[in-house]
C-alpha positions in Angstrom: -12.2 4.5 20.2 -12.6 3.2 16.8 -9.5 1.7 14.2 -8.9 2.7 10.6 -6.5 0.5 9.1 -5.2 1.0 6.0 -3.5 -1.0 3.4 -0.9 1.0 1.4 0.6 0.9 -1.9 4.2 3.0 -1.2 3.4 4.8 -4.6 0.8 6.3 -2.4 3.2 6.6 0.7 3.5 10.7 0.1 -0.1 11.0 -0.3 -0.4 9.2 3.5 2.2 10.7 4.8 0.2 14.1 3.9 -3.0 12.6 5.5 -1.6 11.4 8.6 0.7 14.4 9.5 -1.7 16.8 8.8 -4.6 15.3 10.7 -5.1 16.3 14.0 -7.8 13.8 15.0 -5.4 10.9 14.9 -5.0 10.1 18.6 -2.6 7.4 18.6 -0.8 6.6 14.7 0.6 2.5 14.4 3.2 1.4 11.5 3.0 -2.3 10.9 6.8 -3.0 11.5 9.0 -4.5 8.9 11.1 -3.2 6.2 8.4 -1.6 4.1 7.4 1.1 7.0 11.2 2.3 7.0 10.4 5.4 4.4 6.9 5.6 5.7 8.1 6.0 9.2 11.4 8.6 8.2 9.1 10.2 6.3 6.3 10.9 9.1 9.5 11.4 11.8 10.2 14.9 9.3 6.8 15.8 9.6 6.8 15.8 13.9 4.3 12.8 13.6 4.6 10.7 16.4 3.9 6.7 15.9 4.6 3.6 17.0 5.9 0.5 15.2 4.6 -2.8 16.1 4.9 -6.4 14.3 1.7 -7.6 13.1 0.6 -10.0 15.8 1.6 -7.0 18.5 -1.0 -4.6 17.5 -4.1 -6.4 18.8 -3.1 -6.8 22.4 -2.0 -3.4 22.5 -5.0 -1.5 21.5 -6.4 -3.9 24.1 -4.1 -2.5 26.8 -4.3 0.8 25.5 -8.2 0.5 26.5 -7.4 0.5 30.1 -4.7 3.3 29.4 -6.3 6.0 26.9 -3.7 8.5 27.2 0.0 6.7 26.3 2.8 9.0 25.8 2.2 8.3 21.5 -1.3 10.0 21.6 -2.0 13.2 20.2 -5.3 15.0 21.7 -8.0 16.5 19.6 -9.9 19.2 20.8 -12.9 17.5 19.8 -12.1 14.1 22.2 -15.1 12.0 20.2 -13.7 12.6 16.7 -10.4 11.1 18.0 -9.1 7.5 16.3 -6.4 4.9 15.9 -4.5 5.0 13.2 -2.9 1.1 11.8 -0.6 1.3 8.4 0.4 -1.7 7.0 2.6 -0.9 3.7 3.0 -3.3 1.1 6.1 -4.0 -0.8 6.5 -2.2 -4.5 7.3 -5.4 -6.5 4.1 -7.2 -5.9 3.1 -5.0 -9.0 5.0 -7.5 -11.1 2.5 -10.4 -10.5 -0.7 -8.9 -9.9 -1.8 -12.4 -8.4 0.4 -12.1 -5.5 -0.3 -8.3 -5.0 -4.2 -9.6 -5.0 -3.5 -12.7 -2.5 -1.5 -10.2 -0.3 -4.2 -7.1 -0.1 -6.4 -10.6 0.9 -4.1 -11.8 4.0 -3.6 -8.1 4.9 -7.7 -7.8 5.3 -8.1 -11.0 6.8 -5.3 -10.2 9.3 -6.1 -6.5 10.0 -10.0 -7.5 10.4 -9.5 -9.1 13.8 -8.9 -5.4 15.3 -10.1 -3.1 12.9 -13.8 -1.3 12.7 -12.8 -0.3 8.4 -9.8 -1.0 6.5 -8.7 1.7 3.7 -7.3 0.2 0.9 -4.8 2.7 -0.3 -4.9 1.3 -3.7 -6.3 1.7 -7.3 -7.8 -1.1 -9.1 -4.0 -2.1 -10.4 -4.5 -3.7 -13.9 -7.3 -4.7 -12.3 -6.1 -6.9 -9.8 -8.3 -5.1 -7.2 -11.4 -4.0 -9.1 -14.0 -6.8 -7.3 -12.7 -7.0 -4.1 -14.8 -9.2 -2.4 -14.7 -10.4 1.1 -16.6 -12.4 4.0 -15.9 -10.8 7.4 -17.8 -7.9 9.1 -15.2 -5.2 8.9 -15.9 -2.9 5.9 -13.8 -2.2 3.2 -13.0 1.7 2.2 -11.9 2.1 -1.4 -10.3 4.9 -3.6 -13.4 6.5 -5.3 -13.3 9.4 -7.5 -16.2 12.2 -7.5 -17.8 10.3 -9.8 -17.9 7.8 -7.3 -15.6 5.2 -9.8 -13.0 3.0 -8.3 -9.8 5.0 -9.0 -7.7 3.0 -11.5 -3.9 3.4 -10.4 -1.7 6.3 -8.6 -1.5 8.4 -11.3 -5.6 9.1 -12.0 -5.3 9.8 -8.3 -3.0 12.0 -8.6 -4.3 13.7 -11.7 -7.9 14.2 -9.8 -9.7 11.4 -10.8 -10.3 8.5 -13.7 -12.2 11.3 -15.6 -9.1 13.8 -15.7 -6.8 11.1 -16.5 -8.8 10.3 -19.7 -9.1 13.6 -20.5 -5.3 14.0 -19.9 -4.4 10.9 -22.0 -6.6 12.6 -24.7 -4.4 16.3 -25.1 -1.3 14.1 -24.7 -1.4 11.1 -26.2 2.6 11.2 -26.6 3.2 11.3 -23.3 4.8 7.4 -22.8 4.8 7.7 -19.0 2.9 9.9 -16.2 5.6 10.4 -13.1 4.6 11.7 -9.6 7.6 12.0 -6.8 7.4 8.3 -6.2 7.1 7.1 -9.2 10.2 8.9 -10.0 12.3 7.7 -7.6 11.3 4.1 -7.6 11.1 3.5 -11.2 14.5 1.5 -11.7 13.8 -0.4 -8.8 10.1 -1.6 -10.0 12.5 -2.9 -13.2 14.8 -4.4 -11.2 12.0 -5.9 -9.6 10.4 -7.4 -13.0 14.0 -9.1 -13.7 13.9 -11.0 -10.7 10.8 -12.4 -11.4 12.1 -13.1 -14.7 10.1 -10.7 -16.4 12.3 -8.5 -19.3 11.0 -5.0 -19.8 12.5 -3.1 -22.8 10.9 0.7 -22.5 13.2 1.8 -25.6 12.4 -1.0 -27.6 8.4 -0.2 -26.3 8.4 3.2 -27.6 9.6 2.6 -31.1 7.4 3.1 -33.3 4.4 4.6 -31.0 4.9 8.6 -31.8 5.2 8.5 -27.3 8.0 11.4 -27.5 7.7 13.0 -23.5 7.0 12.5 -20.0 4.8 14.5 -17.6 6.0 15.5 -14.2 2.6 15.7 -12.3 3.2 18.5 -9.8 1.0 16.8 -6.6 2.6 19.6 -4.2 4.0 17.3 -2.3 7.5 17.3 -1.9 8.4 14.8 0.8 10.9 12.7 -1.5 13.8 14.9 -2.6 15.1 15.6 -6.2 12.2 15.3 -8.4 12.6 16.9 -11.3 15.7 15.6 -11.6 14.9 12.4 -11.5 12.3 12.8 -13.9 15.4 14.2 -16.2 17.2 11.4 -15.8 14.6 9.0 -16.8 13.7 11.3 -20.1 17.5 11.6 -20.7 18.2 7.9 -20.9 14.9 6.8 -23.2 15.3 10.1 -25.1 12.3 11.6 -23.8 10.9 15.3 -23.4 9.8 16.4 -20.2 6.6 18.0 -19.4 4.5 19.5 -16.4 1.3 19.2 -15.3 -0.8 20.0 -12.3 -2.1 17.7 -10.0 -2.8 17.2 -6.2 -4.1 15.4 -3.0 -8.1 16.4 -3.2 -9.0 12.9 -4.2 -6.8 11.3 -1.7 -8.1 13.3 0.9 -11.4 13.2 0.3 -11.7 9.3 0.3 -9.8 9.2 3.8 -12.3 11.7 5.4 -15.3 9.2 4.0 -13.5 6.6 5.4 -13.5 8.3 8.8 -16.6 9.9 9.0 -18.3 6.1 7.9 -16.3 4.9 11.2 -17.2 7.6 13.1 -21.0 6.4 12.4 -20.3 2.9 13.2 -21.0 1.5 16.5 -17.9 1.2 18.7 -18.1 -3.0 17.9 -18.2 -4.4 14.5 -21.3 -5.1 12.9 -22.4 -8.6 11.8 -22.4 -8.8 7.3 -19.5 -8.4 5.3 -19.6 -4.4 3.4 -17.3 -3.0 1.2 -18.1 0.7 1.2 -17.1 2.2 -2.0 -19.3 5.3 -2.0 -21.4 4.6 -5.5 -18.7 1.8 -6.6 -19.2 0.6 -10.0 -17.9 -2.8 -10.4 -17.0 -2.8 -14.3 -13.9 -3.0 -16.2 -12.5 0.8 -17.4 -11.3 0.6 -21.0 -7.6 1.7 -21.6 -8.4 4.7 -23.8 -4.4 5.6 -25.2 -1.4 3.6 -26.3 0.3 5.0 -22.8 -1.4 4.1 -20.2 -1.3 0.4 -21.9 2.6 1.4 -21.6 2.5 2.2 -17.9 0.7 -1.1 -17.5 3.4 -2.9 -19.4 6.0 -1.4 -17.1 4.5 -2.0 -14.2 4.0 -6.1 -15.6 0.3 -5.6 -15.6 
């Protein structure tokens, strides 16, 4: 039965937890156990998705038990038996996104580590300030990445969320006031990503940022998604206290999805062992650097410490 690990950002943990919950195919779902699962796991618990947590070094000899034992009380039966797969989550915390070097050198340990079980690792990412753009690795279980139709890496959560790097210019371009772009997560964790620059003795000054740029608003993107309570007020709160205007736009979960299924249905082609070469599967990945094209997504970088 083939593994799909995947190495989440929790900006993206709604977007899994709409993934996992909804698919059917998963026959036995595993959290990496430590603190960063806890909203991951509540979150999946709402939905009726069962899973099991397991520290790191537990998981292997597991799914090597589980071999001898395919139907444990965690597994959920498909109705096609062949499509059925393993399921391995390993969230990373949110304030490695204030030193992109030690997000990079922890997405690094995190493929090295799941690699020794896995037939493809996911990396629930964006490029990140570019932190991930080239990743590049040396063992024989291949890489999935976040690709938009156009087959580009996907630069962050919000072009994700937006439908792709090609809406998110296009959505920089009508609103180039807009200082920053907020889906449910991002609305929720924004005060602790700033708490999380200070401690690493980084000082971020939004109000001091926006002087001077004409950035008036912020857009709520509407994903559908609605697994993190009290969004627009959140959103409300962060426009009241930088004297911003709110503003909606659509959004959604195609891109997310559809970069999941390619992940699966490249595993499902793989033979059940690991081939020999190092791939990183990227479906028409283009390697170069994207341009910021407005003044606010260089802000969203600069609050996020990229």
């Amino acid at each position: 039965m083939p593994v799909l690990s995947i190495i989440a950002c929790r900006m993206l943990e709604d977007e899994l937890v709409h993934l996992l919950s909804t698919d059917r195919e998963v026959h036995e779902l595993l959290l990496v156990d430590g603190r960063e699962r806890l909203s991951l796991s509540a979150k999946l618990r709402a939905q009726n998705r069962p899973h099991l947590l397991l520290g790191l070094d537990r998981i292997a000899p597991h799914l090597t038990e589980r071999q001898s034992r395919p139907h444990g009380i965690f597994s959920r039966r498909s109705a096609h038996p062949a499509a059925d797969h393993v399921v391995v989550v390993s969230s990373l915390r949110l304030g490695l996104h204030s030193d992109l070097e030690l997000l990079k050198a922890a997405v690094y340990d995190n493929i090295r580590r799941l690699s020794a079980f896995s037939d493809g690792i996911l990396i629930f990412y964006g490029k990140c300030g570019n932190a991930l753009a080239d990743l590049e690795h040396n063992l024989s279980c291949p890489l999935y990445l976040l690709t938009d139709v156009q087959g580009e890496r996907i630069d962050d959560c919000i072009a994700l969320a937006l439908g792709g790097n090609e809406n998110y210019d296009k959505t920089l371009a009508e609103h180039q006031d807009v200082a920053l772009f907020m889906t449910p997560m991002w609305a929720c964790n924004w005060r602790a990503m700033g708490q999380e620059d200070a401690a690493s003795g980084k000082r971020l000054d939004l109000g001091t940022m926006l002087k001077g740029t004409g950035m008036k608003k912020v857009a709520r993107i509407d994903t559908g998604l609605c697994f993190e309570p009290g969004f627009r007020e959140n959103v409300d709160g962060f426009a009241r206290e930088f004297g911003l205007q709110r503003i909606e736009l659509p959004g959604g979960t195609a891109v997310a999805r559809g970069c999941y299924e390619r992940a699966k249905s490249s595993l499902a082609a793989r033979p059940g062992s690991a081939r020999p070469g190092a791939r990183i599967c990227g479906f028409n990945f283009k390697g170069c650097l994207a341009a910021m094209l407005a003044i606010c997504r260089m802000t969203r970088k600069k609050f996020l410490g990229e």
